[in-house]
C-alpha positions in Angstrom: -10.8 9.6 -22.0 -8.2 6.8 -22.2 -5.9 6.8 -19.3 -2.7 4.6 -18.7 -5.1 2.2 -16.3 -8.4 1.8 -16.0 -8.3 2.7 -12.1 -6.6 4.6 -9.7 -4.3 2.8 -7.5 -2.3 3.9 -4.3 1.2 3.2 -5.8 0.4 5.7 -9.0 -1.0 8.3 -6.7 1.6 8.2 -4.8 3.9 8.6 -7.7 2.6 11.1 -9.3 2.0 13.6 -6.1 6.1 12.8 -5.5 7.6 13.0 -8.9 4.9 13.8 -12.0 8.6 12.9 -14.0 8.8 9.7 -12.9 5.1 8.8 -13.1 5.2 9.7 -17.0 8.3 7.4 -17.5 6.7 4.9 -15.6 2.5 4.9 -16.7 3.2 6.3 -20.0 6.4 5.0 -21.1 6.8 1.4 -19.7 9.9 2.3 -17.9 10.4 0.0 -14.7 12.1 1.6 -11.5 14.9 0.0 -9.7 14.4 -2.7 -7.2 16.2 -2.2 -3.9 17.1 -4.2 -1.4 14.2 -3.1 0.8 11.6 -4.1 -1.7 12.9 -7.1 -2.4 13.0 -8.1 0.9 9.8 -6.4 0.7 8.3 -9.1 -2.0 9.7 -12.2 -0.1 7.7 -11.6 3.0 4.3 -10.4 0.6 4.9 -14.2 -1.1 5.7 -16.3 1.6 2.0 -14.6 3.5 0.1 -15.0 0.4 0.7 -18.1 -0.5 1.3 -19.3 3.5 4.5 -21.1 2.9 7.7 -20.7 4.8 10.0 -18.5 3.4 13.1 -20.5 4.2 14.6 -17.9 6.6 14.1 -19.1 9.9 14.0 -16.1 11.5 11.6 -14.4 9.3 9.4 -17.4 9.0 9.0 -17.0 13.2 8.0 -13.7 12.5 5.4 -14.5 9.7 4.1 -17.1 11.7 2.7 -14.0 14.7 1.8 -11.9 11.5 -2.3 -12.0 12.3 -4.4 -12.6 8.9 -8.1 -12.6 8.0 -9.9 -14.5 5.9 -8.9 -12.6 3.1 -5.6 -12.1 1.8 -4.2 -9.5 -1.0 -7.2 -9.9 -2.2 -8.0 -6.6 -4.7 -11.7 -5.0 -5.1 -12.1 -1.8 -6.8 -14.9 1.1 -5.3 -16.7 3.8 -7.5 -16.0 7.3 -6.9 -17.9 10.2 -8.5 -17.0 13.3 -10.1 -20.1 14.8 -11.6 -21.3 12.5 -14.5 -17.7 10.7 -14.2 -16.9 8.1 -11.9 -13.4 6.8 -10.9 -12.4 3.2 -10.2 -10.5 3.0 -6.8 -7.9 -0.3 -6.8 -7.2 -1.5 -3.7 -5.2 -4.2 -2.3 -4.9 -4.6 1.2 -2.6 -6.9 3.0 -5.1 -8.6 4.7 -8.9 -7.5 5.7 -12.6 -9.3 6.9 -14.8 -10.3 4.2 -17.5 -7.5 5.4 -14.6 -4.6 5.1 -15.0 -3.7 8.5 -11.3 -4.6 9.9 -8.1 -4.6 7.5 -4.2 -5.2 8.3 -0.9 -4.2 6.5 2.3 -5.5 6.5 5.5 -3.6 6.2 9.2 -4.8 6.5 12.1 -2.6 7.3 14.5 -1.8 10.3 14.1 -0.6 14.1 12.7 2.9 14.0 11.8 3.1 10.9 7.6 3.1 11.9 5.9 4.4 14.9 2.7 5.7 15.9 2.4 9.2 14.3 3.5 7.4 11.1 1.2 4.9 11.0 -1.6 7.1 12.1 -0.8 9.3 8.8 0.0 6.7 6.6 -1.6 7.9 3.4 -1.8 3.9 1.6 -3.5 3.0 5.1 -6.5 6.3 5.1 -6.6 5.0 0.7 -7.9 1.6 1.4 -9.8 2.9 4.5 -11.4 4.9 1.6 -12.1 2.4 -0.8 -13.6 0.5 1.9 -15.9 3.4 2.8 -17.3 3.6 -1.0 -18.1 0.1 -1.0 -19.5 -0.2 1.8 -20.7 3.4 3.6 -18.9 2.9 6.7 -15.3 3.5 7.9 -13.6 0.5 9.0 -12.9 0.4 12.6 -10.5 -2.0 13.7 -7.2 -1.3 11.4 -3.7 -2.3 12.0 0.3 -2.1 10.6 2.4 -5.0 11.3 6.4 -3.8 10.9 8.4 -6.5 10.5 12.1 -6.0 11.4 14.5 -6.5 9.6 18.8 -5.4 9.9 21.7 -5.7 8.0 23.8 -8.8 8.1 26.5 -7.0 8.0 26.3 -3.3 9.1 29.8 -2.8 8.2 28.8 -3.1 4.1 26.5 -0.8 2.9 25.5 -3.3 0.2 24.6 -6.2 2.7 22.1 -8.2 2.9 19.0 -7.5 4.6 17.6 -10.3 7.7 14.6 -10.8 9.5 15.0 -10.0 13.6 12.0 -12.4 14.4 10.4 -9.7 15.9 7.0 -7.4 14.7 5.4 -4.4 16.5 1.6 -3.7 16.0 0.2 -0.5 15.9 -3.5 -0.2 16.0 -4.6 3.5 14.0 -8.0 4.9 13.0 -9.3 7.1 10.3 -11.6 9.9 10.7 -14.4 11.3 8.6 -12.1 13.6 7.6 -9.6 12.0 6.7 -11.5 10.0 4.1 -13.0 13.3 3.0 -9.6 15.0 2.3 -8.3 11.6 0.7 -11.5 11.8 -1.9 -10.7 14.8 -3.2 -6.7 13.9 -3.5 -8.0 11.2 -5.4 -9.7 13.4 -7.6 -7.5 16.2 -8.0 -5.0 12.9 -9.1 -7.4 11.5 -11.5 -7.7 14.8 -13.2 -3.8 15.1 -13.2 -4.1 11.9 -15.4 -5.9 13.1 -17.7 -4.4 16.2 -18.3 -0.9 14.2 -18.7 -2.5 11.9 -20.8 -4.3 14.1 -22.9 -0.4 15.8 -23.4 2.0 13.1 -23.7 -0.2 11.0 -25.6 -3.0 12.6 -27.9 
């Protein structure tokens, strides 16, 4: 069956377990959502790491420069998952991550509080790629890692301002168990059937 895209990526899962509306207006239709200020913000620190050039903010660039990175960076590879005689194409992009799959690293911006441990530890984009790893390569990765960059307001009197880099990150180190790649499988599944069904509607 023809799908919107070939694969399944974290972003459309995502969508589409949050709001089935929006992932029709935004896979079927074309329609872009809103940028806010976070994911702008978001997209300067992503450019400045992947191409390793300084940003221009002095503060953030002191940050970026105690961001760890491996040899390979937002780098994608897709893995095969099978459904019976079907098999899906898993997208991933991770941050960062060893050539042999074994350790990977992402990056997140955004202010004081707003990750800790517990959230890291069930990130679901963290246990995706930590899934796609496993398909490619049979083994769970072992040494994984989110780097929060903070950021604040420059003016947290305005609840339009700006968004700054503190200078600081905070590391948290996480795992993923057996089963957590097992549940994440079949949530991939039960997605890519969702897909299809949509797709089958809106557009055949």
């Amino acid at each position: 069956m023809i799908t919107p895209r070939e694969y399944l990526s974290w972003s459309s899962m995502d969508l589409l377990e949050r709001n089935e509306k929006k992932w029709i207006e935004q896979y079927i239709y074309g329609q872009k959502n809103r940028i806010n200020r976070g994911m702008a913000f978001g997209k300067i620190v992503a450019d400045s790491l992947e191409r390793d050039e300084a940003s221009g903010d002095v503060m953030l660039d002191l940050a970026l420069e105690r961001v760890p990175k491996f040899e390979i960076r937002d780098k994608p590879f897709t893995a095969e998952l099978k459904i019976g005689k079907k098999t899906i194409q898993i997208y991933c992009k991770p941050d960062t991550m060893k050539e042999d799959m074994s350790e990977f690293k992402e990056d997140k911006s955004g202010p004081k509080g707003s990750w800790n441990q517990k959230k890291v530890d069930e990130n679901g984009q963290i246990t995706f790629y930590a899934t796609g790893m496993y398909l490619k390569t049979g083994k769970i990765p072992q040494d994984i890692e989110l780097v929060h960059i903070v950021t604040e307001k420059e003016d947290i009197e305005q609840l339009d301002s700006k968004l700054r880099a503190t200078g600081e990150i905070k590391r948290y180190k996480t795992i993923r168990s057996m089963s957590q790649i097992l549940n994440m499988m079949v949530r991939m599944k039960k997605a890519w059937g969702r897909i299809e069904e949509i797709t089958e509607k809106e557009l055949i």
